[in-house]
Backbone bond lengths (Angstrom), bond angles and torsions (degrees), N, CA, C in turn:
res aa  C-N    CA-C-N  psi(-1)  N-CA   C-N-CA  omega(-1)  CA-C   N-CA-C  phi
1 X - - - 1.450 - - 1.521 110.56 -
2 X 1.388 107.95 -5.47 1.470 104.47 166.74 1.794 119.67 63.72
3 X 1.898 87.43 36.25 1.799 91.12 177.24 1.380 112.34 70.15
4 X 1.318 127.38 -20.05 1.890 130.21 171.10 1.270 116.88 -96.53
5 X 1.255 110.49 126.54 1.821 123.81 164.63 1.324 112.56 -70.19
6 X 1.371 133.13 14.38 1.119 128.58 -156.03 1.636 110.65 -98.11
7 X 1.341 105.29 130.49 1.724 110.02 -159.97 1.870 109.05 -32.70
8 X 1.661 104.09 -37.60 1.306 106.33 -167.44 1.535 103.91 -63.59
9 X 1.194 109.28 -53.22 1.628 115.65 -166.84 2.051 102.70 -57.74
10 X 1.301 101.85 -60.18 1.223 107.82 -166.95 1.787 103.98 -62.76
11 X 1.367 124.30 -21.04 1.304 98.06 162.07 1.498 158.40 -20.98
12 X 1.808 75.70 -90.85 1.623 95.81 158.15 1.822 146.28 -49.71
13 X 1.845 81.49 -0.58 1.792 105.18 -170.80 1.523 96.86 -99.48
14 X 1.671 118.72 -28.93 1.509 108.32 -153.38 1.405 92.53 -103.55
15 X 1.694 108.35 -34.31 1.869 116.12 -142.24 1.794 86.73 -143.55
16 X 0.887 97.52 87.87 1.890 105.72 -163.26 1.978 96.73 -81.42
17 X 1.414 103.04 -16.55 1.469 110.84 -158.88 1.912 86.95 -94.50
18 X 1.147 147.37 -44.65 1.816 139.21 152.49 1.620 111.27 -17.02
19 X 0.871 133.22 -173.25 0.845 153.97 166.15 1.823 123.88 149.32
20 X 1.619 116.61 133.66 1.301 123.05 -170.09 1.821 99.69 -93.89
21 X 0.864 102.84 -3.31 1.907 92.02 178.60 1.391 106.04 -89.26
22 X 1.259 103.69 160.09 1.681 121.45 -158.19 1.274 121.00 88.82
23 X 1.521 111.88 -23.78 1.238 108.94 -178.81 1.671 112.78 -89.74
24 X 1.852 105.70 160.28 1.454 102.02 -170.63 1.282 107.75 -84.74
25 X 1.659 127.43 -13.91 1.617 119.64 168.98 1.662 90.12 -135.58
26 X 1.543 98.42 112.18 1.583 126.89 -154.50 1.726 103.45 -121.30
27 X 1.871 118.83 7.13 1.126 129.63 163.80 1.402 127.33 -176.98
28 X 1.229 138.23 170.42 0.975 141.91 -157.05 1.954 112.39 -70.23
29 X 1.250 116.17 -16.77 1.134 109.86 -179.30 1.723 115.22 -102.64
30 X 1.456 110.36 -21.64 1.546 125.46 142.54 1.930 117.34 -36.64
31 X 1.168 92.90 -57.11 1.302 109.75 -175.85 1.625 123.76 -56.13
32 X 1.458 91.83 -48.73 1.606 88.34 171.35 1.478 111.64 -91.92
33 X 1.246 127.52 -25.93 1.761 121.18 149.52 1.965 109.93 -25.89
34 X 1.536 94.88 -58.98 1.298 100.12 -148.54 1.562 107.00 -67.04
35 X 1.925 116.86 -26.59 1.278 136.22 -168.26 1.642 102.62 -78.61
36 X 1.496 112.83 -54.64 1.461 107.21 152.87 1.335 133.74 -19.75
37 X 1.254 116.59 -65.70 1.810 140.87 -165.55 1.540 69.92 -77.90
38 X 1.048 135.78 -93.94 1.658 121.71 -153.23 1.584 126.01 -39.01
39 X 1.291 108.78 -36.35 1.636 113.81 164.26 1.379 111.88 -64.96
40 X 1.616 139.71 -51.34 1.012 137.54 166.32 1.515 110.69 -52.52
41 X 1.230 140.91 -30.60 1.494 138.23 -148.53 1.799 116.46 -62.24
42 X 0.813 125.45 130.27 1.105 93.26 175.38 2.033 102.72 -122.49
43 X 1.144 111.10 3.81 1.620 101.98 164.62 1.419 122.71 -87.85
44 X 1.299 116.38 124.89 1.549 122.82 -169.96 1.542 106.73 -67.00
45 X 1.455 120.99 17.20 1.337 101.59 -168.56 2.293 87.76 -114.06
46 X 1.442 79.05 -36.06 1.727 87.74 -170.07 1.287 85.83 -59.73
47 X 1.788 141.12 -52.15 1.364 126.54 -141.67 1.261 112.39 -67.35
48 X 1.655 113.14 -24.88 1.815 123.85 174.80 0.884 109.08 -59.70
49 X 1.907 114.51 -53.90 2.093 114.31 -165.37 2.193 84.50 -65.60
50 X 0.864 130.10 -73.22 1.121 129.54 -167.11 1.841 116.72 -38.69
51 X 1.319 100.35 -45.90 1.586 97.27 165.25 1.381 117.34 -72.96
52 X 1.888 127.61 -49.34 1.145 103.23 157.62 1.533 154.52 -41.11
53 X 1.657 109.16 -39.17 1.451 121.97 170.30 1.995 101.39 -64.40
54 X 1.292 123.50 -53.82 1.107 106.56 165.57 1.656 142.61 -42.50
55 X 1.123 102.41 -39.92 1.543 124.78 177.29 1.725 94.11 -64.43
56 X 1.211 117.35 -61.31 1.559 109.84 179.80 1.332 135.91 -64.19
57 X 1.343 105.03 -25.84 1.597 101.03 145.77 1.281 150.61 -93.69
58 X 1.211 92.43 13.38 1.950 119.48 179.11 1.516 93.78 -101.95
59 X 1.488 131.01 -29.04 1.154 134.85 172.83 1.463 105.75 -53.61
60 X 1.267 91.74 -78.47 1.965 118.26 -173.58 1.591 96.72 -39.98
61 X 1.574 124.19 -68.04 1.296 124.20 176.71 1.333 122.27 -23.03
62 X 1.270 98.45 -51.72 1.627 96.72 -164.66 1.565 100.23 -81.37
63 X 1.430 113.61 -53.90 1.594 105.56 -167.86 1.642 112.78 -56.22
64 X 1.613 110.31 -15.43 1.538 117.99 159.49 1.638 120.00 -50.11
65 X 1.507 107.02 -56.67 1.336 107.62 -170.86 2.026 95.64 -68.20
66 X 1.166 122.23 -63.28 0.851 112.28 -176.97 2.020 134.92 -24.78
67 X 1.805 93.34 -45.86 1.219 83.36 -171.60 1.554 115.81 -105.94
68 X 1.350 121.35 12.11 1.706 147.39 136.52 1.409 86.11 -33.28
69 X 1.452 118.03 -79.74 1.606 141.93 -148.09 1.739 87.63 -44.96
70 X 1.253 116.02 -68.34 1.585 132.90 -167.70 1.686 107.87 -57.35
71 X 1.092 112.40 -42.15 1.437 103.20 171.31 1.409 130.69 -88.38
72 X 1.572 105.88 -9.62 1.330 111.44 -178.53 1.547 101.29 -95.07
73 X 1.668 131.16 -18.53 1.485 134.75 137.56 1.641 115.93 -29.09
74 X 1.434 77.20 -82.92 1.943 94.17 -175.58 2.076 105.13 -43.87
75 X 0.950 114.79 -33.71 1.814 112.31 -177.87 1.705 80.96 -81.77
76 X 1.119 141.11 -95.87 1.535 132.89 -169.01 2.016 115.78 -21.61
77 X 1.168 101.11 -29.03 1.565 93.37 -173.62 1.785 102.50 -112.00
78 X 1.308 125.22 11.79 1.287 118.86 152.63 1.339 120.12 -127.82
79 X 1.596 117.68 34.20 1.590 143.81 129.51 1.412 101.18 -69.66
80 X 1.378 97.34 -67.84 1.919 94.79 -165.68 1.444 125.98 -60.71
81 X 1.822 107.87 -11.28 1.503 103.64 170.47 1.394 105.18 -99.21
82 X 1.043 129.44 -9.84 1.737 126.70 171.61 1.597 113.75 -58.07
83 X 2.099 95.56 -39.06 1.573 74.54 -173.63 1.499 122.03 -88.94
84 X 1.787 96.24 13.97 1.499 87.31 -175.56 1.593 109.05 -95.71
C-alpha cells in the first residue's frame, strides 16, 4: 500500500479483483474536476457523459469501501476462531 490508507492504494492489497482504471473519473481529484465542469456545463449531452462517468465511480467507490469492510471482517473473525 505504499505507506497510504488511501482507498486507491489499499484496494488492490485487500480486493485485488476492483479496480478504478478504465474508468473516465478513476479518483477523487478527477471527480471534483469532473463535478465542477458539470455545474458549469451547459450542453445537455456533456452533462449525461459527465453525470454518467460520475455515477460510476461513486458506484465503484462505495462497493470498494464495502468489500475492504468484508474482508477486513472476514481476517478479524478467522483470528478470533483460531484462538478458540
Amino acid at each position: 500500500m505504499y505507506g497510504s490508507y488511501s482507498i486507491k492504494e489499499v484496494l488492490p492489497a485487500i480486493v485485488p479483483d476492483l479496480s478504478f482504471q478504465g474508468l473516465n473519473v478513476a479518483d477523487g481529484q478527477m471527480a471534483m474536476l469532473a463535478y465542477h465542469e458539470m455545474c458549469t456545463a451547459d450542453d445537455p449531452a456533456r452533462l449525461a457523459v459527465i453525470r454518467k462517468d460520475l455515477l460510476a465511480y461513486c458506484e465503484l467507490d462505495t462497493l470498494a469501501m464495502v468489500r475492504i469492510l468484508e474482508e477486513l471482517v472476514a481476517i478479524v473473525l478467522d483470528g478470533y476462531r483460531d484462538k478458540e
